[in-house]
N, C-alpha and C positions, 0 to 999 in steps of 0.2 A: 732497702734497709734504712734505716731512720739511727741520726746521732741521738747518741741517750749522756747524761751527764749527771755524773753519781757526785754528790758534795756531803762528806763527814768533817764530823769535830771529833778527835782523839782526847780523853782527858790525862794521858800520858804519850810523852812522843814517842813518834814510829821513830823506828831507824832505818836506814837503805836496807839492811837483813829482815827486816818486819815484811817490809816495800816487797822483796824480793818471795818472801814467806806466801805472803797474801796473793800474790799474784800467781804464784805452783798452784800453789794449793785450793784455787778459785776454775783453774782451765779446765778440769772434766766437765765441772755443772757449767760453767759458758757456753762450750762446746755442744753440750746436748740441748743447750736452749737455743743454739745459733747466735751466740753471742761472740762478738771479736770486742777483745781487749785494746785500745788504739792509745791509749797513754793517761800515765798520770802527773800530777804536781804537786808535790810534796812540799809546804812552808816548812822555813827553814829553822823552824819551833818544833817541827815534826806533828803539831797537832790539828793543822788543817790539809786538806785531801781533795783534789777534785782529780775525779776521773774520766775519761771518755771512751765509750764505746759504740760499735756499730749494732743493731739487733733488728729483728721484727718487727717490735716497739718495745713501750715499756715497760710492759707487764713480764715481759723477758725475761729483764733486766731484774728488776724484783724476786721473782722466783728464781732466778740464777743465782743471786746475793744470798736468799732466805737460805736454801739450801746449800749454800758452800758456809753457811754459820757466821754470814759476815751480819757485825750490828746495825741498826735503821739507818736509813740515812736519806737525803732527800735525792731525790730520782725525778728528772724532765726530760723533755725532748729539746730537740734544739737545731742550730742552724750554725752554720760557719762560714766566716765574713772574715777575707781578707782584704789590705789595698792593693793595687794591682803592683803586679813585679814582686810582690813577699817571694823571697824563695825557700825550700825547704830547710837549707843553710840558717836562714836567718829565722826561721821556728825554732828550731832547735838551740838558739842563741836565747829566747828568750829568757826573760829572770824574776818579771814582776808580775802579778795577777791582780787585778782590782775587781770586785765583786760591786754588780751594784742590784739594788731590788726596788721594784717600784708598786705603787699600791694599785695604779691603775695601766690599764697595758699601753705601753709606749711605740711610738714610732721611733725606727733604727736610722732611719733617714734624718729624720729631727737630732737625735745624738749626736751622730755622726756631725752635721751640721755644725753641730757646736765642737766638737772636737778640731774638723776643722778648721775655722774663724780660731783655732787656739795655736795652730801647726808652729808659729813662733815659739810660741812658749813649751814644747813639748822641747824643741829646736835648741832653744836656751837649756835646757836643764837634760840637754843630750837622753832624750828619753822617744824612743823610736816604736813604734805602733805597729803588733804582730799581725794580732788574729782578734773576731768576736766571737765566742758561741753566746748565742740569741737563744733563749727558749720560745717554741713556739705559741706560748700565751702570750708573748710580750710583756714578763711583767720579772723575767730574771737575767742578767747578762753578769758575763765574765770575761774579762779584756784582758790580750797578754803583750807585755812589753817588753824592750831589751833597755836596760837603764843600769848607769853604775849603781843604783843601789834602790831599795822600797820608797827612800825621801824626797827621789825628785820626781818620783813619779805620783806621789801625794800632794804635794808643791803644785807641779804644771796641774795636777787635778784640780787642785782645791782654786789655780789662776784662772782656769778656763773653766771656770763656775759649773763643772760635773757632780753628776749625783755617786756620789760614792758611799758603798757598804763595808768593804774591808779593803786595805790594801797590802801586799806581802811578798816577800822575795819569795821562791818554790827552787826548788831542787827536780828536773825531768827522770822523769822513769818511760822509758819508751823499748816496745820488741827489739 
């Protein structure tokens, strides 16, 4: 099975009852594509969304969405990169998501590299380093953190000269 990771823009916010709506009401057409629902993260705007699921591939995923009536949205494949010792405890603690997008496909080693060489300053601004999903063209990532709030993890990003796309506090929705 291959991670798939669905990313919408809302132009009104969801609420946990939308969250909850979307998710009933999507489990038949998952189920008959072989699609497992693995969680989402809801900004706390209500109008950014990234989802993850497990499937066949993507084209799954796609037909499972089209047909449960959900609107386009962008759909990749991807990879999940923790540092060693994350426990499940401390996924579930996260709170910040940084999006980053790059025009040509990057190495995660390289990143990493730098996030490293930055581990001070993450350190300083008590902002603690979840999980990656990698898309596998290398050219989409989303980073999840535990941080008293979106600003110090914008901060420690912008100190350890990261390439960042959006950054945001999320709200978990998880089975």
């Amino acid at each position: 099975m291959t991670d798939v990771f669905v990313e919408r823009h809302w132009d009104r916010p969801l609420t946990a009852d939308d969250m909850h709506s979307m998710i009933e009401a999507a489990a038949g057409c998952l189920a008959i594509h072989r699609v497992s629902w693995r969680g989402s993260l809801l900004s706390a705007d209500g109008q950014e969304l990234l989802c993850r699921f497990t499937a066949p591939d993507v084209e799954s995923i796609r037909i499972a969405l089209r047909q449960a009536g959900s609107p386009s949205a962008a759909v990749w494949a991807g990879t999940l990169h923790s540092p060693p010792g994350v426990t499940d405890a401390e996924r579930l603690q996260a709170n910040v998501l940084v999006t980053r997008r790059f025009t040509e496909p990057t190495e995660l080693a390289a990143l990493q590299a730098i996030e490293d060489a930055a581990a001070d300053c993450l350190k300083m601004h008590r902002v603690q380093f979840i999980e990656t999903f990698f898309s596998v063209d290398r050219r989409r990532m989303c980073c999840l953190y535990r941080a008293p709030d979106a600003e110090s993890v914008r901060i420690a990003q912008h100190t350890a000269g990261m390439p960042v796309e959006r950054v945001f506090a999320f709200r978990q929705f998880r089975r």
